[in-house]
N, C-alpha and C positions, 0 to 999 in steps of 0.2 A: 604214867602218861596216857596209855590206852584206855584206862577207863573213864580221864578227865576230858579226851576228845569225844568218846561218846556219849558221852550227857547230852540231854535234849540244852541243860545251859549254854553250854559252848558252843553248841551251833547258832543261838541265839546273839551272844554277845560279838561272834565274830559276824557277825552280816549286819549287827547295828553300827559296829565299829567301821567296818570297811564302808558302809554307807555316810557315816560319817565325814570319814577320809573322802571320799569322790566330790559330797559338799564340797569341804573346804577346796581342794582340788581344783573345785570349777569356779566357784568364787576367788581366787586369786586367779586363773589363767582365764577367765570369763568366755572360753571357748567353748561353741556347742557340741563341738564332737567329744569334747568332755565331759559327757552327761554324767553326774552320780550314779548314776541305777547301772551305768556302764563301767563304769569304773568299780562299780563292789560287787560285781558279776566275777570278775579277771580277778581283782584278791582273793573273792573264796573260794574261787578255783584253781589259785595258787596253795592257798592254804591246807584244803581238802588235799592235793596232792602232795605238797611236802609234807604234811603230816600224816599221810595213807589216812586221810578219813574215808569212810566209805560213804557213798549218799544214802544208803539204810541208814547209819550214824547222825548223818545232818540232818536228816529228817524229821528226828525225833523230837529236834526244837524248830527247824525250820516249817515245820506243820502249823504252830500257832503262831507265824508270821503270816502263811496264806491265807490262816483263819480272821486275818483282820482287813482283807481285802472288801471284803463287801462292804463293812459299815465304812472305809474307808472312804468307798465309790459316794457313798450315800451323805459323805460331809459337804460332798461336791456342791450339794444342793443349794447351803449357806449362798454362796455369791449369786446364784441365780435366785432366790427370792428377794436379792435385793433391788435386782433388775426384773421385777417381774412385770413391771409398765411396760417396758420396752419389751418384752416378751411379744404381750397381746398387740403392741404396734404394728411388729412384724412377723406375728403368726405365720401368715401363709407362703413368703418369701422362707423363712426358717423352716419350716417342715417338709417344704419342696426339698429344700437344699438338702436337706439330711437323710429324706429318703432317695432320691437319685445318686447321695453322693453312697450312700451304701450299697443302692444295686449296682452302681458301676464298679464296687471295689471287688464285688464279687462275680461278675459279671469277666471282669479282667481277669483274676487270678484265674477260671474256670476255663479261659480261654489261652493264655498263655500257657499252664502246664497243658494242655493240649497240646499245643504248637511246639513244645518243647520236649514231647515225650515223657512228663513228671509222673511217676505211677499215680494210680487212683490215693492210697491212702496218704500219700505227701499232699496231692491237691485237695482230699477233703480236710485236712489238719489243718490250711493256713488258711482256709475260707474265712475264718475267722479272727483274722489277723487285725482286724482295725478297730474291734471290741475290745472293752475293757477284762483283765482277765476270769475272772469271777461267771461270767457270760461267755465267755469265749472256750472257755475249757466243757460249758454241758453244750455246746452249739456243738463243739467236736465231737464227743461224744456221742450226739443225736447223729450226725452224719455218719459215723462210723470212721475219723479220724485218731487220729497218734496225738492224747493231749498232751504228751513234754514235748510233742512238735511243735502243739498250736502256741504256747506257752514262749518257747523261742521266737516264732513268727508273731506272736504282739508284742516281745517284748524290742524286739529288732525295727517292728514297725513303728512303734512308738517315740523311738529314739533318730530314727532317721527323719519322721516328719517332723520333730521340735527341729531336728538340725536344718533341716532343707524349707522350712514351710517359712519362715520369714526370709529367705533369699527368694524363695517363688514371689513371694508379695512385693517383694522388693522388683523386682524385673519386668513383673503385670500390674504395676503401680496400684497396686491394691490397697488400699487405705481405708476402706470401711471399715469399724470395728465388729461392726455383730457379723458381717460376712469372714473376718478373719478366725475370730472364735467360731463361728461353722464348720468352717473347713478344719480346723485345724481339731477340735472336739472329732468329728465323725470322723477322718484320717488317722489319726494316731491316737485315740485315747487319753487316758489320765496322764500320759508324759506328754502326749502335746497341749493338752489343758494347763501343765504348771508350767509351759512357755507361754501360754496364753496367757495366763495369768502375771506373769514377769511382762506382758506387753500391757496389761490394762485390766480394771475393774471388768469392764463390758466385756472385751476379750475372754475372760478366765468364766464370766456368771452364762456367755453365749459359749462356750467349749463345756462346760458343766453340764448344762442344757443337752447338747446333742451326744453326749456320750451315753446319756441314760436313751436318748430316744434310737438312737444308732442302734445298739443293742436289740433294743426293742422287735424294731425292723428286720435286723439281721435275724434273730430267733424262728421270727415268722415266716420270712423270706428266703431262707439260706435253701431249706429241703425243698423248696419249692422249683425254686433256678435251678439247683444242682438234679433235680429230678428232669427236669426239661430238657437240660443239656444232656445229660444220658444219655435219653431217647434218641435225640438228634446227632449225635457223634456217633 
């Protein structure tokens, strides 16, 4: 049994499998705080532990699932080339949006663990909390962050703005589509894009859109803020 837990296979087939299970899961209970990605998070860490795997063990397969994140990010593209009229329509409204909405996320976090006493290496780990992972794990790194921090903090951020970001729209009667895919792309990443995408074509190709360019921003922007505010605190 110990040697069949740690095969790079087995750590494979159980995180496709329990990903699987969350699908179906959230598809019959149709509820957001039953995300998949949340749901096969809590199996394999049920499973890891009644079976003592160790995360050396899971790693050994779970490494060529990280490895498929980038081209992953990059499929994203597809629905925003299909809207890419509406792109250049609203260029300057959409690029505003997505860089203020990144320096404000960062801006917040930098400020809150301040106000809250969160050591330096916890506040540079979840700077990068509203990037896609792939991005988010070398911004940590550059800052001099905890990436299985950063790593929890997109994957938590992620899931709370699919959960929360269409009750916000609903209550600010927000109803534009490309402003809702803005928000919701530069906020949460690729799990708020695939609610984006569950709300609408323009939704999902405007959330596609600002996750590449969020990124972007943040990259460039993160040492920058987080050096500022140093100084000044």
């Amino acid at each position: 049994m110990k040697e069949l837990v740690s095969t790079s296979l087995f750590a494979i087939m159980i995180s496709l499998v329990s990903f699987e299970i969350g699908c179906i899961v959230n598809k019959k209970t149709k509820l957001a705080i039953l995300n998949p990605l949340l749901i096969s998070i809590a199996l394999v860490i049920m499973l890891m532990k009644c079976l003592n795997v160790s995360v050396e063990d899971y790693n050994k397969g779970g490494q060529f699932i990280s490895l498929l994140l980038s081209p992953a990010t990059v499929v994203l593209a597809v629905p925003l080339y299909k809207k890419i009229k509406l792109l250049k329509e609203y260029a300057l409204p959409i690029f505003t949006g997505i860089s203020l909405g990144s320096l404000g996320g960062i801006i917040t976090i930098i400020t809150l663990c301040h106000l809250f006493g969160i050591s330096k290496s916890i506040d540079l780990s979840i700077i990068p909390k509203s990037i896609t992972t792939p991005i988010g794990i070398e911004v940590s790194k550059q800052l001099g962050g905890i990436p299985s921090i950063t790593v929890a903090a997109i994957i938590a951020t992620g899931i709370i703005g699919a959960i929360i970001g269409p009750v916000v729209f609903k209550i600010l009667n927000i109803k534009d589509e490309v402003a809702i895919g803005v928000a919701l792309g530069t906020a949460s990443h690729a799990v708020g894009t695939s609610k984006a995408i569950e709300l609408g074509e323009i939704e999902g190709a405007m959330s596609s859109l600002s996750i590449g360019i969020a990124g972007l921003i943040t990259v460039l922007i993160a040492p920058i803020v987080t050096r500022i505010f140093n100084s000044l605190i």
